[in-house]
C-alpha positions in Angstrom: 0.0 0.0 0.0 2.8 2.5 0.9 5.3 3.6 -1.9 8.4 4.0 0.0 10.3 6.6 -1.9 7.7 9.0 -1.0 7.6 7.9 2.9 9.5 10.8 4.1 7.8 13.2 2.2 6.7 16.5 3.9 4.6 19.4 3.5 7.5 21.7 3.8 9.3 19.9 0.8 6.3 20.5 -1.5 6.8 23.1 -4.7 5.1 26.0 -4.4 3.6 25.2 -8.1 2.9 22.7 -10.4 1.7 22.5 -13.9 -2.6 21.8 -14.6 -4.5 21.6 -17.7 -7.3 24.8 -17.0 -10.1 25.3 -18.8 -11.1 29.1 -18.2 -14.6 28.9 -19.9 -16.8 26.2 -21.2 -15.8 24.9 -24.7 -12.2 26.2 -24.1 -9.0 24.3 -24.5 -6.7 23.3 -22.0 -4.2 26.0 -21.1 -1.4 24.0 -19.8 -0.1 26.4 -17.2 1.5 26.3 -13.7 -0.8 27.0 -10.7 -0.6 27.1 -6.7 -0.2 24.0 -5.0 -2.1 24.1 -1.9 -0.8 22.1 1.2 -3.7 20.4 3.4 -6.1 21.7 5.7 -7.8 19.8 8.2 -8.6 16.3 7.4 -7.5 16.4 3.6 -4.3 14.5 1.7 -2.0 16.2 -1.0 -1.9 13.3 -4.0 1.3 13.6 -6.3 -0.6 12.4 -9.2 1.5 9.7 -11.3 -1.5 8.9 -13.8 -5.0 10.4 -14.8 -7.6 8.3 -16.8 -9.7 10.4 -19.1 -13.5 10.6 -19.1 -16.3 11.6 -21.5 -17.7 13.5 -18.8 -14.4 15.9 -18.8 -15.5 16.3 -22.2 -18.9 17.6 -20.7 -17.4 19.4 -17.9 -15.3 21.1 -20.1 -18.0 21.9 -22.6 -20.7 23.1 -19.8 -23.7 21.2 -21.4 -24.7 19.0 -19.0 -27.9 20.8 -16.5 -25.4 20.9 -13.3 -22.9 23.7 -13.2 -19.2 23.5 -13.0 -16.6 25.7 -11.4 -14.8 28.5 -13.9 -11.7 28.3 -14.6 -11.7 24.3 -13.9 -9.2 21.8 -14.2 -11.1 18.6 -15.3 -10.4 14.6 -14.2 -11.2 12.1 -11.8 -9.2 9.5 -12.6 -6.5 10.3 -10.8 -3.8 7.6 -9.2 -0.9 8.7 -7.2 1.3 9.2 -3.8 0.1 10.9 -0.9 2.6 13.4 0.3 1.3 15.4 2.7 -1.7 14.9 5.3 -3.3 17.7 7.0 -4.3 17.7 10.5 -6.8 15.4 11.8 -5.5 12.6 8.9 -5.7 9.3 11.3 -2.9 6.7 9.7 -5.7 4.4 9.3 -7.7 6.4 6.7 -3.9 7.3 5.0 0.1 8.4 5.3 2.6 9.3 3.6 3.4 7.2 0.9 0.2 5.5 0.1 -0.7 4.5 -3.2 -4.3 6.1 -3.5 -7.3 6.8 -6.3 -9.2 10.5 -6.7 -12.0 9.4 -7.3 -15.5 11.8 -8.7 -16.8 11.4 -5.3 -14.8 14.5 -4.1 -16.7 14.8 -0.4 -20.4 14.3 1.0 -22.0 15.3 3.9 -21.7 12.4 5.8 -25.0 13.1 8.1 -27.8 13.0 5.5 -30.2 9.8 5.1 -28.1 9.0 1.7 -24.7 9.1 4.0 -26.1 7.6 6.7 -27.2 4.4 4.9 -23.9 3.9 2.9 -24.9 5.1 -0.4 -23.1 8.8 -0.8 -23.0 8.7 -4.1 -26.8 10.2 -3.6 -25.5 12.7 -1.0 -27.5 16.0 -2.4 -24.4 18.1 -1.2 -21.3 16.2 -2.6 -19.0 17.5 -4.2 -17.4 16.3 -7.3 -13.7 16.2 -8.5 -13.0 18.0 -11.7 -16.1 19.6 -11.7 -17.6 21.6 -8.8 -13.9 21.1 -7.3 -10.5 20.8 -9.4 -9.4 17.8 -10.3 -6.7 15.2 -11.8 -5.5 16.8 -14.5 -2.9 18.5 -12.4 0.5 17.2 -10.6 -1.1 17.5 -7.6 -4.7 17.4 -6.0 -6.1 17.9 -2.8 -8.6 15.9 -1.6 -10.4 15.0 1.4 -8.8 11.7 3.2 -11.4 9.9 3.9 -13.1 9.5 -0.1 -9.6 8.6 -0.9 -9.5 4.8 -2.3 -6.7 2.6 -1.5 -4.9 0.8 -4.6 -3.3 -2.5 -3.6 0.0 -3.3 -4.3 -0.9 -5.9 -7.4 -3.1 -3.0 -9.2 -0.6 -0.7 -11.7 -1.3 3.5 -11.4 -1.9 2.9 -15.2 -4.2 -0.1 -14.7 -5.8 1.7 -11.3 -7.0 5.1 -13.0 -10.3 3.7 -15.1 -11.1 1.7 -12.4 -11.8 5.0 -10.3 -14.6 6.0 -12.4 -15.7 3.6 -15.3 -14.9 0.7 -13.5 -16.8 1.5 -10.2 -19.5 3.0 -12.1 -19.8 -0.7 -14.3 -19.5 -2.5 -11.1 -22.1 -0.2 -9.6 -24.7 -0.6 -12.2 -24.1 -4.9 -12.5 -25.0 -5.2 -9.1 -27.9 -3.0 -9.8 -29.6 -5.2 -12.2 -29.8 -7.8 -9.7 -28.9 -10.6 -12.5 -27.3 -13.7 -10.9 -24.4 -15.7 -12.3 -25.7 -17.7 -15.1 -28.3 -15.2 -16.5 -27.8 -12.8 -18.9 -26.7 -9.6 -19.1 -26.6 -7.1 -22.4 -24.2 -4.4 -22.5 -25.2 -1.5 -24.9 -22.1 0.5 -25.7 -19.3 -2.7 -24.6 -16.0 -1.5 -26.2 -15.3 1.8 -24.8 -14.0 3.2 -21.6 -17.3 2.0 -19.5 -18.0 -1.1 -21.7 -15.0 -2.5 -22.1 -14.8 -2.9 -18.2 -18.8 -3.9 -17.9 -18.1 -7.0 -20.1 -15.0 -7.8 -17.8 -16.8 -7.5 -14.7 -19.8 -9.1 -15.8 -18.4 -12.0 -16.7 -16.3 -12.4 -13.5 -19.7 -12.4 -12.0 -20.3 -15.2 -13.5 -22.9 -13.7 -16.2 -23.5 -14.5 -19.6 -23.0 -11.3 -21.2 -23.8 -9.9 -25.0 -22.1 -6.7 -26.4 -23.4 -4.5 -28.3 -21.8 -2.1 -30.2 -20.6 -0.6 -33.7 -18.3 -2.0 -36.0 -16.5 -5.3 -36.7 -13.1 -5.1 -34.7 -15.3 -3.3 -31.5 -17.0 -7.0 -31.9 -14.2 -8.5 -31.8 -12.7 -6.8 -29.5 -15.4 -7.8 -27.0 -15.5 -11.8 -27.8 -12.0 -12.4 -27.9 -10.4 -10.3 -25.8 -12.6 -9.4 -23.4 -14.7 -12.5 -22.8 -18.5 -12.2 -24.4 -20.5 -14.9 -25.0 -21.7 -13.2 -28.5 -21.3 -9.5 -29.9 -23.7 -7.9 -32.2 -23.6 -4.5 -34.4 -25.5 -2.2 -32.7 -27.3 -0.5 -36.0 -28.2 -3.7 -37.4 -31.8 -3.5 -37.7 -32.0 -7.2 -36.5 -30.5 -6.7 -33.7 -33.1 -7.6 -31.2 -34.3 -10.1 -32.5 -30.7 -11.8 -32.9 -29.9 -10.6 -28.9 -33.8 -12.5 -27.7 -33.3 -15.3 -29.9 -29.7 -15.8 -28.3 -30.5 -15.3 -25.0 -34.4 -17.3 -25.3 -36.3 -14.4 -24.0 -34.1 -11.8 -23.6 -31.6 -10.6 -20.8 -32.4 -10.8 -17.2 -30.0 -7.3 -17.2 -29.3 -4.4 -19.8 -26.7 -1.7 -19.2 -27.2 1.3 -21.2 -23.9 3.1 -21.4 -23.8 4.5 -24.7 -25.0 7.9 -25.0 -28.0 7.5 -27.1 -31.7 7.7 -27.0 -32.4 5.2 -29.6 -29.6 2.3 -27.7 -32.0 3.6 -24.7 -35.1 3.0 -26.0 -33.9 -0.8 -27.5 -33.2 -1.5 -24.3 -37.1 -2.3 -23.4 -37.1 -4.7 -26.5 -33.5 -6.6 -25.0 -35.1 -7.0 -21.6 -36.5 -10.3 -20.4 -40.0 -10.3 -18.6 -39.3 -9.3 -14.8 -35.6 -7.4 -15.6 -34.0 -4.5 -14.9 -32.2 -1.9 -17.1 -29.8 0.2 -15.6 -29.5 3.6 -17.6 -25.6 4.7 -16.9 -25.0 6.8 -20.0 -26.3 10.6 -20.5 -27.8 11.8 -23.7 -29.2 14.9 -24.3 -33.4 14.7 -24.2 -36.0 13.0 -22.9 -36.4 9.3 -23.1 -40.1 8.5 -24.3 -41.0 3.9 -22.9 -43.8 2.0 -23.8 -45.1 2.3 -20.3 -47.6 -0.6 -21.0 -44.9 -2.9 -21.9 -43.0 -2.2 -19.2 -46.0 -2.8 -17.0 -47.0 -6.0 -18.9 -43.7 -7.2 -18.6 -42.8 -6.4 -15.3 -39.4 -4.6 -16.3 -37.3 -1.9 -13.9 -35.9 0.5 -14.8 -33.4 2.3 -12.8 -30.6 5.0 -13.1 -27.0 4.2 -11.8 -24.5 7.1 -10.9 -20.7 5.8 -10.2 -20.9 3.9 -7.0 -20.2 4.0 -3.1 -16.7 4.0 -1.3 -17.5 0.3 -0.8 -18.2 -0.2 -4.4 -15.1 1.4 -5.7 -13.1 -0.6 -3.4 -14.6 -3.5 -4.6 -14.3 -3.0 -8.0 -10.1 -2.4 -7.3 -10.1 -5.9 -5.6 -11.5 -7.6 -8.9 -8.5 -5.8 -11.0 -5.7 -6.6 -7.8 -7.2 -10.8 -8.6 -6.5 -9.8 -12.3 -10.4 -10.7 -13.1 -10.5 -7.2 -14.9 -7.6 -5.4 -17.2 -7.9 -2.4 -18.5 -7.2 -1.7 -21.7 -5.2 1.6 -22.6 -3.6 4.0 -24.2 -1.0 6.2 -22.6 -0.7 9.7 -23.6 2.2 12.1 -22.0 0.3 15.4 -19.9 1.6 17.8 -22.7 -0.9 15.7 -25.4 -3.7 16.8 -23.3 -5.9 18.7 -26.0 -5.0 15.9 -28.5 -6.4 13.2 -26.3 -9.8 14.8 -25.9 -9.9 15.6 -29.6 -9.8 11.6 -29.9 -12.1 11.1 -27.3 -14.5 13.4 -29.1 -13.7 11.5 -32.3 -15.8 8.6 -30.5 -13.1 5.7 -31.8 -11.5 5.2 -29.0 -11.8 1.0 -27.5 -10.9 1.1 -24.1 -9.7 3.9 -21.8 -7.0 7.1 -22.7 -4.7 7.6 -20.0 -2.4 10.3 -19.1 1.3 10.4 -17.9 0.8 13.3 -15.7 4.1 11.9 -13.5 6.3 10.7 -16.3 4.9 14.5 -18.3 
């Protein structure tokens, strides 16, 4: 857990600046400048950040469309993985110390005293507050961040490997378990070879599910039977689609995940569901989502919405990667590439997760 190069690390060793990707107004690019570094207050960690996984919702963040406001001038990411190197007072050594290989994950803070807190789901909390968007985040050297909503990475889990996992791997993780499906039923992931996807097939079938992908394009099919472990892909604009997935799966899939963002994936998702199943809606398009609300009644089908996952999630989802049940597939990108790698993020071809260098610059 403890990186010992960093174990004698203090706060009156720190630079008095580092270099951040800012974004001073929405649709902006990153300014690659040096701001303060800010040593920690009461009950927080400073995290030298050695990588920073990159998100779509940076992309929103960054462009200001989503309803929920962000912080101006913002720097994006909640991916971050790193070394603590400095603890404020109050930090007991059993939340962290110095030298501890720890995540940043969105879940910057919560209350901690409302009904959503209380009962171990503050991922609801209505006052959190969220790294790289109503707080700064990863896309910095360093970040400060409460101890506490720090996540532990375990020895066997790489900083390159451990960044995806702090957001699309949790929130995958998250929104299996939320489907209720038990090992040997079936689970359909909409959207299954990007940064989300890629990781929901993983998990899903380390959970013992029998899981279709859906998604576009022959390699992303490929991509999801061979390397990462579907029982059966299928091109998501094929206008057979559904029938192929129910005839597959006898009746369709006891779970969907939608995680692409896209009405129309949303709205096939009633037609992939099996009597009495659940969808999980992960993924954000823009609009309103109109159901059949009498074949949803008929067939008994739930419908739920997922968002990332608990402290308790998050750590579970690191202990599937530490067993090597999950890998994440990536592409490293140096800090300085920063505007490049959301261009190809925007580009939507991207399998797998982009991952920045922020240490190694």
């Amino acid at each position: 857990m403890t990186d010992p190069s960093a174990s004698t690390t203090a706060a009156a060793q720190l630079p008095g600046r580092m270099l951040a990707g800012v974004a001073d107004h929405h649709g902006d690019r990153f300014d690659m400048r040096e701001i303060p570094v800010t040593p920690p207050g009461v009950g927080q960690a400073l995290v030298k950040v050695v990588t920073s996984g990159v998100c779509h919702t940076d992309v929103h963040a960054v462009d200001g469309d989503w309803p929920a406001p962000t912080k101006l001038p913002l720097v994006p990411g909640h991916e971050g993985a790193g070394v603590v190197v400095a603890v404020g007072p109050g930090v007991s050594s059993t939340v962290v110390s110095l030298g501890d290989r720890v995540g940043i994950p969105w879940l910057h803070s919560s209350c901690g005293s409302c009904e959503f807190c209380l009962s171990g789901r503050e991922n609801l909390c209505p006052l959190q507050d969220n790294t790289g968007y109503s707080v700064d985040g990863c896309f910095a050297q360093y970040v400060l961040a409460p101890a506490a909503h720090l996540a532990k990475i375990p020895d066997e889990v790489s900083f390159e490997q451990a960044a995806p996992i702090l957001c699309a791997g949790v929130t995958t993780y998250s929104a299996i378990k939320a489907t209720e499906a038990r090992p040997g039923q079936f689970l359909t992931v909409i959207g299954a070879a990007g940064g989300l996807g890629h990781l929901a097939v993983q998990f899903g079938v380390a959970l013992g599910l029998r899981v279709m992908a859906l998604d576009r394009g022959a390699d992303k099919l490929k991509f999801c039977t061979d390397t990462l472990g579907a029982e059966a892909a299928f091109e998501a604009m094929d206008p057979g689609v559904v029938d192929q997935v129910i005839a597959t799966t006898k009746g369709g899939s006891h779970g969907v995940l939608c995680l692409a963002p896209s009405i129309g994936a949303f709205k096939s998702a009633v037609s992939l569901c099996r009597r009495g199943g659940t969808i999980v809606m992960v993924g954000l398009p823009k609009g309103d989502l109109p159901l059949n609300i009498f074949d949803i009644v008929i067939r008994g089908i739930t419908v739920r919405g997922s968002i990332v996952g608990t402290r308790k999630d998050l750590d579970e989802a690191l202990d599937f990667a530490a067993r090597g049940k999950v890998k994440c597939h990536t592409e490293m990108h140096g800090f300085g590439e920063l505007n490049q790698v959301f261009d190809q993020l925007r580009s939507g071809k991207v399998m797998g997760r982009l991952v920045l260098s922020v240490d190694g610059m």
